[in-house]
C-alpha positions as CSV (number, residue, x, y, z in Angstrom):
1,X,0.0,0.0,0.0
2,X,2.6,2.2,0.7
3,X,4.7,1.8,-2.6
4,X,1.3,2.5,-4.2
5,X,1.0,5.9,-2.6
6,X,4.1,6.5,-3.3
7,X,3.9,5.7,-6.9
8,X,0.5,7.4,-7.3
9,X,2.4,11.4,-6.0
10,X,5.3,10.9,-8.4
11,X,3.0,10.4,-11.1
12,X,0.6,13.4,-10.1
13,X,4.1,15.4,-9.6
14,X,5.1,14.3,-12.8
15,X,2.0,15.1,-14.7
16,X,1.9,18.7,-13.1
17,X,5.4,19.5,-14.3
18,X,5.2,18.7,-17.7
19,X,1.9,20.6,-17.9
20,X,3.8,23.5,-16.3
21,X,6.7,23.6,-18.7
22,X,6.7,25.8,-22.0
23,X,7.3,24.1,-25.2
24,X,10.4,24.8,-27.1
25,X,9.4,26.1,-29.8
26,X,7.0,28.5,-27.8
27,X,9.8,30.5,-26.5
28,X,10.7,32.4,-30.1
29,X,6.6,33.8,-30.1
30,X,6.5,37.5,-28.6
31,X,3.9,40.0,-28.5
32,X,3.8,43.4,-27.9
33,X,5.9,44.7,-24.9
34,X,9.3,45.5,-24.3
35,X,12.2,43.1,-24.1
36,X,15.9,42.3,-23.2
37,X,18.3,40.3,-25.2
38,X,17.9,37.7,-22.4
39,X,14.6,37.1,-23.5
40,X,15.4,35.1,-26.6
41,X,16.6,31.8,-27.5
42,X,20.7,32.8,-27.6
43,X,21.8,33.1,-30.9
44,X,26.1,32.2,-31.7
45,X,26.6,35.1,-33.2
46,X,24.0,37.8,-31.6
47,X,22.2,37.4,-35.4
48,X,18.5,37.3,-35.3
49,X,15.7,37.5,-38.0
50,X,12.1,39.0,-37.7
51,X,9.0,37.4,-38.9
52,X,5.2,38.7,-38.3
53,X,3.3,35.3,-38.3
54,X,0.0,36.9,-36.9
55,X,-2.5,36.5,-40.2
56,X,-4.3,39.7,-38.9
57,X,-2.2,42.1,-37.0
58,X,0.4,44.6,-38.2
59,X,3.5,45.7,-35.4
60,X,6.4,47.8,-35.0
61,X,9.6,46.1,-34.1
62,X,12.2,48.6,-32.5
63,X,15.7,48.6,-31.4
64,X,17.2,50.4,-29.0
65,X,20.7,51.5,-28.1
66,X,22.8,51.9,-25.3
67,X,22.3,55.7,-25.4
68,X,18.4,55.1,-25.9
69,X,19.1,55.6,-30.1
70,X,16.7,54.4,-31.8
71,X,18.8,51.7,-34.0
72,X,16.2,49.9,-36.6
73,X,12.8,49.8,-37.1
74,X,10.7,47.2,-38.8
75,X,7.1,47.6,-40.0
76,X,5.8,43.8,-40.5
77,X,2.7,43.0,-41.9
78,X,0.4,40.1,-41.6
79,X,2.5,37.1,-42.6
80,X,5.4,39.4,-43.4
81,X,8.4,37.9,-45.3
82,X,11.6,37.2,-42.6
83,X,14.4,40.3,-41.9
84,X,17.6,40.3,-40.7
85,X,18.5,41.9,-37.5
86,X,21.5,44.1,-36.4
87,X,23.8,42.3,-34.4
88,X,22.1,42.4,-30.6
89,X,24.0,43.3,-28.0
90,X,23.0,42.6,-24.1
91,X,22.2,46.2,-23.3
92,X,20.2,46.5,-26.2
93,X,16.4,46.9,-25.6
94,X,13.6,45.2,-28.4
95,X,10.0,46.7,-28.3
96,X,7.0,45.6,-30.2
97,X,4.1,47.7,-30.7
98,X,0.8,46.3,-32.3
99,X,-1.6,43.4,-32.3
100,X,1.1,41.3,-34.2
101,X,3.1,37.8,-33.1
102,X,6.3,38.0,-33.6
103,X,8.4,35.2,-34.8
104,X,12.1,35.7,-33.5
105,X,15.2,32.9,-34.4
106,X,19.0,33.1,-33.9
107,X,20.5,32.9,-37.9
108,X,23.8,29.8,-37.5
C-alpha cells in the first residue's frame, strides 16, 4: 500500500510539471511589450531574423541602443516575409508595438 501511494504522488508530480513547462518552440513567439536580449533563444553570433506570423495584425519592431538611439525599425505585416536583424547586443532593448506575433530565431 505504501509503494502505491508512493507511486501514485510521483505520477501526479510528474504530470503537473510537464503541464507546467513551456514548449520549445514556444519560446521564439513575442507580443507586444518591451524586451531584453535575455529574452530570446541565444543566438552564436547575436544574429537574429524577424517574422510577423500573426494573419491579422500589423506591429512595430524597434531597437534600441545603449544611449536610448533608436537603431532599426521594422514595420511587419500580416505574414510578413523574414528580416535580418543588427547584431544584438545585451544592453540593447527590443519593443513591439501592435496586435502582431512575432516570430524571432538566432541565424547559425
Amino acid at each position: 500500500m505504501k509503494k502505491f501511494t508512493v507511486m501514485i504522488l510521483i505520477l501526479i508530480t510528474l504530470m503537473f510539471v510537464a503541464s507546467a513547462s513551456t514548449p520549445a518552440f514556444a519560446q521564439n513567439l513575442f507580443k507586444e511589450g518591451s524586451y531584453k536580449l535575455s529574452d530570446f533563444v541565444p543566438a552564436k553570433n547575436n544574429s537574429y531574423f524577424v517574422q510577423n506570423i500573426s494573419s491579422k495584425g500589423n506591429c512595430y519592431f524597434a531597437v534600441m541602443g545603449e544611449n536610448d538611439a533608436l537603431l532599426q525599425v521594422i514595420y511587419l505585416t500580416p505574414k510578413s516575409s523574414r528580416y535580418n536583424l543588427i547584431p544584438l547586443k545585451s544592453e540593447y532593448k527590443v519593443f513591439i508595438v501592435g496586435d502582431g506575433e512575432i516570430f524571432i530565431k538566432g541565424v547559425d
